[in-house]
C-alpha positions in Angstrom: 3.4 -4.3 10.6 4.6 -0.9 8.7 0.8 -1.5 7.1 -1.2 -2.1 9.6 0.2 0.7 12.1 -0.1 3.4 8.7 -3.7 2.0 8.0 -4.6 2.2 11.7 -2.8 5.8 11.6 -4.9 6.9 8.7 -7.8 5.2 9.8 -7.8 7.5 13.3 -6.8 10.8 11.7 -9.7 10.5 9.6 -12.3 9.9 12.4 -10.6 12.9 13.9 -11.6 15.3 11.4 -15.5 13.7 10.8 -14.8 11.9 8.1 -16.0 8.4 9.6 -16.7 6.4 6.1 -13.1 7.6 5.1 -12.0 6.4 8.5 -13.2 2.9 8.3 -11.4 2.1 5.5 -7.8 2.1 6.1 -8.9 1.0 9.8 -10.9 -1.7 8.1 -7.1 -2.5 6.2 -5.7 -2.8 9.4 -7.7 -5.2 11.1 -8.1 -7.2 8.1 -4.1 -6.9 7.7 -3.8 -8.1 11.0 -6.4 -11.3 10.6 -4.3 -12.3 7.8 -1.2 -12.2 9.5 -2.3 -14.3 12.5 -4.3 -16.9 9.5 -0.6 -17.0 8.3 1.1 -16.9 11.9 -1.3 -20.7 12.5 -0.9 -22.2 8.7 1.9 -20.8 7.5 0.0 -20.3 4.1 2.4 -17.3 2.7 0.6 -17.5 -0.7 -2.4 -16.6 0.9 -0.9 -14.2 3.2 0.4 -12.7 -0.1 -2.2 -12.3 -2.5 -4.7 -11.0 0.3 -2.1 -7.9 1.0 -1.6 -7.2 -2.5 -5.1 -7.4 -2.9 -5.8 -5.2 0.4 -2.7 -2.0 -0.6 -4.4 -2.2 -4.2 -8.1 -1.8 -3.4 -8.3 -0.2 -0.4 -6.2 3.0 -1.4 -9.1 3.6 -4.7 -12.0 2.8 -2.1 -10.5 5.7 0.2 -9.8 8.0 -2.9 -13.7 7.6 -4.2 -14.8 8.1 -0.4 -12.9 11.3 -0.5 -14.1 12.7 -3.6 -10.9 12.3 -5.6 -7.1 12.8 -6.7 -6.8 16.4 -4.8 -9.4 15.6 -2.1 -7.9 12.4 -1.1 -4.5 13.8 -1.3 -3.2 11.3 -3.6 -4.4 8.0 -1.8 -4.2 6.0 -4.7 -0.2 6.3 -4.6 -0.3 3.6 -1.8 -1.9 1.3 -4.6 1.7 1.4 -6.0 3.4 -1.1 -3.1 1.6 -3.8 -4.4 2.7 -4.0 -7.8 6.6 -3.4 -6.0 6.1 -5.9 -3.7 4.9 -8.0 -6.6 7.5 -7.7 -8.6 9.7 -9.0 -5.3 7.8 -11.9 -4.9 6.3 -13.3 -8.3 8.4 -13.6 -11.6 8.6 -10.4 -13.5 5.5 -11.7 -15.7 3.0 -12.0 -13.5 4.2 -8.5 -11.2 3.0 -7.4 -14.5 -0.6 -8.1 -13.6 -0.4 -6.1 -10.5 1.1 -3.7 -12.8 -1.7 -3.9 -15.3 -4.5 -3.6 -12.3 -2.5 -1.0 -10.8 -2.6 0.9 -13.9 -6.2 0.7 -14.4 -7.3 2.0 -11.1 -5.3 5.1 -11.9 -7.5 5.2 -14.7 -10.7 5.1 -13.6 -9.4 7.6 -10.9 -8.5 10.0 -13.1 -11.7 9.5 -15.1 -13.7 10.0 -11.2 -11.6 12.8 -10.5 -13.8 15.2 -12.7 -17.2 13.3 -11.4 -16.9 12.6 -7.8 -18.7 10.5 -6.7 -18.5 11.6 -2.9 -17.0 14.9 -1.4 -14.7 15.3 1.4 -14.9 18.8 4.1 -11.1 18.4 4.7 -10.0 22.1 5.3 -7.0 22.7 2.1 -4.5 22.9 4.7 -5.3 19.0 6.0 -5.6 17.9 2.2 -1.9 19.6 1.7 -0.6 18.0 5.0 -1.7 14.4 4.0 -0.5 14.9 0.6 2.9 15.0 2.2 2.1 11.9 4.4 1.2 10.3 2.1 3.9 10.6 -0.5 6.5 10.4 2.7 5.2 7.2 4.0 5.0 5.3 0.7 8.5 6.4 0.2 9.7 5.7 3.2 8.0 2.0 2.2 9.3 1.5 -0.6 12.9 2.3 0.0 12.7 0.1 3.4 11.5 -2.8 1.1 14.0 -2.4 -1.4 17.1 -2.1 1.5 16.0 -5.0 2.6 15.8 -7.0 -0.6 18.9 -5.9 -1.3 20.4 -6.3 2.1 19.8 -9.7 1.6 20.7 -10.0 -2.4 24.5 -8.3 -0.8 24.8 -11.3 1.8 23.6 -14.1 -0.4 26.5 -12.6 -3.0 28.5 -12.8 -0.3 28.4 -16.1 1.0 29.0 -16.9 -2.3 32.0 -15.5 -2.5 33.1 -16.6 0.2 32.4 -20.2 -0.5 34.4 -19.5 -4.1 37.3 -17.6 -2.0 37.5 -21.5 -0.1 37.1 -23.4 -3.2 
């Protein structure tokens, strides 16, 4: 839901300030998020649920970055690309977290190359640009560390029961 509401956030500020094709993508994540959630809600298919947000957090933050014009002009979109390779690595073995790496990796890449030859150009004033530069590196923090407390919230109770079961043994 963290997602979905940020996409939907994004999504809005962007319409706000006339940039409507840049709006309709991370509004677009959010309504696509949300489809796959209730697909997953009715067949309980968490593989699929899986791979099609990976697949959404790594695409969708390039898509918004060439739509802007950009590294600087998108304010560093591309740094939401990053959660899926983490949430990868949570999920898969190390291996194949490696592929999301790898893909990750390589739409850097190509940003970087893009980033002297936009392809599109954004009429954000500088000021907007700096402001969503900190959004955006605040709410993929704030992401990432929620993800990670959890993971090992629940790493620190499985260790333990364990030893508390070793305690009665």
């Amino acid at each position: 839901f963290m997602f979905i509401f940020a996409g939907a956030f994004w999504g809005i500020l962007y319409f706000v300030f006339g940039q409507t094709i840049a709006g309709w993508i991370p509004f677009s994540y959010a309504i696509v998020s949300l489809l796959s959630m209730t697909v997953f809600h009715v067949t309980r298919r968490f593989q699929f649920f899986l791979v099609s947000q990976l697949l959404l957090i790594l695409f969708l933050p390039f898509l918004l970055m060439i739509a802007l014009g950009g590294f600087i002009q998108s304010s560093g979109i591309i740094l939401w690309s990053l959660i899926s390779p983490l949430v990868a690595l949570l999920f898969f073995e190390p291996r194949r977290a490696l592929r999301w790496l790898a893909a990750y990796l390589g739409l850097v890449f190509v940003s970087g190359f893009l980033e002297s030859r936009p392809l599109a150009s954004s009429s954000l004033p500088p000021v907007l640009v700096t402001l969503f530069f900190v959004l955006n590196i605040g709410a993929v923090s704030t992401i990432v560390i929620t993800l990670l407390a959890y993971f090992v919230g629940q790493k620190n109770l499985l260790f333990g029961l364990l030893r508390a079961e070793q305690a009665k043994s």
